[in-house]
C-alpha positions in Angstrom: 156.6 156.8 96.9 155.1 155.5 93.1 152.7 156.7 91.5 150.5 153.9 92.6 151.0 153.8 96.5 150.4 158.0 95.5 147.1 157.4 93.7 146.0 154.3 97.0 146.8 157.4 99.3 144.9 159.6 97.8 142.4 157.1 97.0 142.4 156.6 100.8 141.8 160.3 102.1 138.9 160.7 99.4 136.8 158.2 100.6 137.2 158.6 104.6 136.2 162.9 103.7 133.6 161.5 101.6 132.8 159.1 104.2 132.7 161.6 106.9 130.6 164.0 105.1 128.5 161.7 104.4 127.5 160.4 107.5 127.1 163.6 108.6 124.2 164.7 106.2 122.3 161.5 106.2 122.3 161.7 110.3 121.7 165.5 110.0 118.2 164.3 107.8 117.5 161.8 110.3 117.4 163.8 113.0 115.3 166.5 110.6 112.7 163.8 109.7 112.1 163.0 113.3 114.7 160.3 114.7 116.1 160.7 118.1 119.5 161.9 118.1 120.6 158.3 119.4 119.2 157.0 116.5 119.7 159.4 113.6 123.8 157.7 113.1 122.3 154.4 112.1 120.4 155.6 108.7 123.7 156.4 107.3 125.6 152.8 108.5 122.6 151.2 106.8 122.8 153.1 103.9 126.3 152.6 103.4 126.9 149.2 105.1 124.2 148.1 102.5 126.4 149.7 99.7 129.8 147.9 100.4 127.4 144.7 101.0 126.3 145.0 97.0 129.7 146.3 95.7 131.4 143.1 97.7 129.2 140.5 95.9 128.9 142.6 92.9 132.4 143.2 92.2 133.9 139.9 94.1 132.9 137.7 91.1 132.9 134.5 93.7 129.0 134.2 93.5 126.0 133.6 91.2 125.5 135.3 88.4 121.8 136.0 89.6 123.4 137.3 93.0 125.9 139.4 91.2 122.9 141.4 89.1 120.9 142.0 92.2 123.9 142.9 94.1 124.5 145.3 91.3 121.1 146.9 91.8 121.4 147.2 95.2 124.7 149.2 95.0 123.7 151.3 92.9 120.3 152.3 94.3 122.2 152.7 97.7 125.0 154.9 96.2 121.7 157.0 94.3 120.2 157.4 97.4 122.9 158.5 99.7 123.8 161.3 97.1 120.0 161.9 96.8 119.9 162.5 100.5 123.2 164.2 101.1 121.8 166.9 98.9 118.5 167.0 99.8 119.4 167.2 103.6 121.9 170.1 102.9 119.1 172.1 100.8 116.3 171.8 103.5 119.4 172.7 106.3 120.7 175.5 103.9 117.2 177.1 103.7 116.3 176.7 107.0 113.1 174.1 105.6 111.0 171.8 106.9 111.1 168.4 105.1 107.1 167.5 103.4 105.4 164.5 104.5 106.7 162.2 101.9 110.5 162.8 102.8 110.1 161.9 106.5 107.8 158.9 104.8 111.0 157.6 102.1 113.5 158.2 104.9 111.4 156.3 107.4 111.4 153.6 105.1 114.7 153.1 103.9 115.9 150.5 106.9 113.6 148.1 107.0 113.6 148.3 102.7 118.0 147.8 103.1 117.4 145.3 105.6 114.7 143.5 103.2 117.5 143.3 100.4 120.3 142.1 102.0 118.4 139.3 103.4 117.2 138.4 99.8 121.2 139.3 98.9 121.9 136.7 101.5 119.6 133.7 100.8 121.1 134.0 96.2 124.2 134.0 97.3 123.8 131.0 99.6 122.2 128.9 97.0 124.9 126.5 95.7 125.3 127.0 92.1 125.5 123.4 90.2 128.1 122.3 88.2 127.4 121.9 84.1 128.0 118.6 83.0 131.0 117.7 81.2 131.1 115.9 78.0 134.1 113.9 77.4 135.2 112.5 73.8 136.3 109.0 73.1 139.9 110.0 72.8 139.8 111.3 76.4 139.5 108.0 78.0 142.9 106.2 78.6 143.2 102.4 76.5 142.4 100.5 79.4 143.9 97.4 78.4 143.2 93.8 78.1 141.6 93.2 81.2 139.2 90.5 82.3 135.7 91.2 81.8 134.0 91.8 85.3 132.2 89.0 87.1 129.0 90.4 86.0 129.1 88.9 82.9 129.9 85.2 84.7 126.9 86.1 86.7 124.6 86.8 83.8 121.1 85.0 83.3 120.8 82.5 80.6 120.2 84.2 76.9 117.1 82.6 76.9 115.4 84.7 80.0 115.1 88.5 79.9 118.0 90.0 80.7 121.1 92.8 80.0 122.6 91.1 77.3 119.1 91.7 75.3 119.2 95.2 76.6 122.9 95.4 75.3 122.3 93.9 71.8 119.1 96.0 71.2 121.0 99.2 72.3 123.8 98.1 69.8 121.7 97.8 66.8 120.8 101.3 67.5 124.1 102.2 66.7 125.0 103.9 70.2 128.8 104.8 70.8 130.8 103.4 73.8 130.4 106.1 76.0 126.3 105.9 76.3 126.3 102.4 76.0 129.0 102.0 79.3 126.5 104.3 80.5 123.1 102.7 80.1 124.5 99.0 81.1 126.2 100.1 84.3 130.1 98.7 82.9 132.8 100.2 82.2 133.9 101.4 79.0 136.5 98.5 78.4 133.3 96.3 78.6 131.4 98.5 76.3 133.8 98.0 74.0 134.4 94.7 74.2 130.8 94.2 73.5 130.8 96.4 70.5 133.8 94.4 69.1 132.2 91.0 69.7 128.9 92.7 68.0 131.0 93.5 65.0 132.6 89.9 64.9 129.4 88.3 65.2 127.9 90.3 62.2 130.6 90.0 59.8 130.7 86.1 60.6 126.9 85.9 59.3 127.6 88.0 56.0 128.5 85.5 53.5 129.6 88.0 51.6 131.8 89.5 53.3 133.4 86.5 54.6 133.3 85.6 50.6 135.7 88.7 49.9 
């Protein structure tokens, strides 16, 4: 055997002692704090089903990262309270006690406050966490080509009536990129740059000077 099926073995006979144990004292303080003996096994398969509930979404790194702090939370108030408990039922068993008021009150208590939280455990991990947006640079997009513009532009109003070509020339004097202007037209970004070349043509045929030099 190697060292590591050694240490999963091990691992493996720790927790179904600890397991064991455990159960037994938290059904032990059940029965103690007034639960019939039918009863007293299921404050410690709450206790501990609650645990590996937390660990699972803590330690699974598939959900939320709000779902994962929670999770983390209830873990580890679960695990503080079963070793709370063990010891606590052991001391009042040891010494022949009678547990106060408030301990029958907290143990009383600690179903419906597990069942509460793994509800609310439920409900973040079931909300869909959205996507971020991804930003793309120019140089991502592919050269597309020399391909004929779409029949949106035959389709266009006249220049004269209100329509996208005024939108398109105003949002090219703004000095936009390709990208956001693709974007606010509704083309594609072969036409977007089509329309920024023409744009460019267009200006330097109306600076005498530059068509001077």
């Amino acid at each position: 055997m190697t060292a590591r099926g050694a240490l999963f073995s091990l691992l493996l006979v720790v927790a179904v002692a600890a397991a064991v144990l455990s159960f037994a004292a938290l059904r032990d303080l059940a029965r103690m704090c007034g639960f019939a003996v039918w009863l007293a096994w299921l404050l410690p398969v709450v206790v501990d089903a609650g645990a590996a509930a937390g660990s699972l979404v803590w330690l699974g790194g598939w959900a939320a990262d709000t779902a994962r702090r929670f999770a983390r939370a209830l873990a580890l108030c679960l695990l503080a309270l079963s070793v709370a408990a063990n010891a606590l039922g052991h001391g009042l068993e040891a010494y022949g006690l009678e547990p106060p008021w408030w301990v029958v009150v907290v143990v009383s208590a600690i179903a419906p406050a597990v069942l509460g939280a793994v509800v609310h455990l439920a409900v973040l991990v079931g909300r869909v966490k959205p996507a971020p947006p991804v930003e793309l640079a120019d140089d991502d997009f592919a050269d597309l080509g020399d391909e004929p513009l779409s029949p949106w532009w035959e389709s266009a109003p006249p220049v004269s009536e209100p329509s996208r070509y005024d939108r398109a020339e105003a949002l090219i004097a703004s000095g936009i990129g390709r990208r956001r202007l693709a974007r606010e037209l509704g083309v594609t970004e072969h036409e977007a740059r089509q329309l920024l070349a023409s744009s460019r043509r267009d200006d330097a045929a109306d600076d005498p000077e530059e068509n001077a030099s």
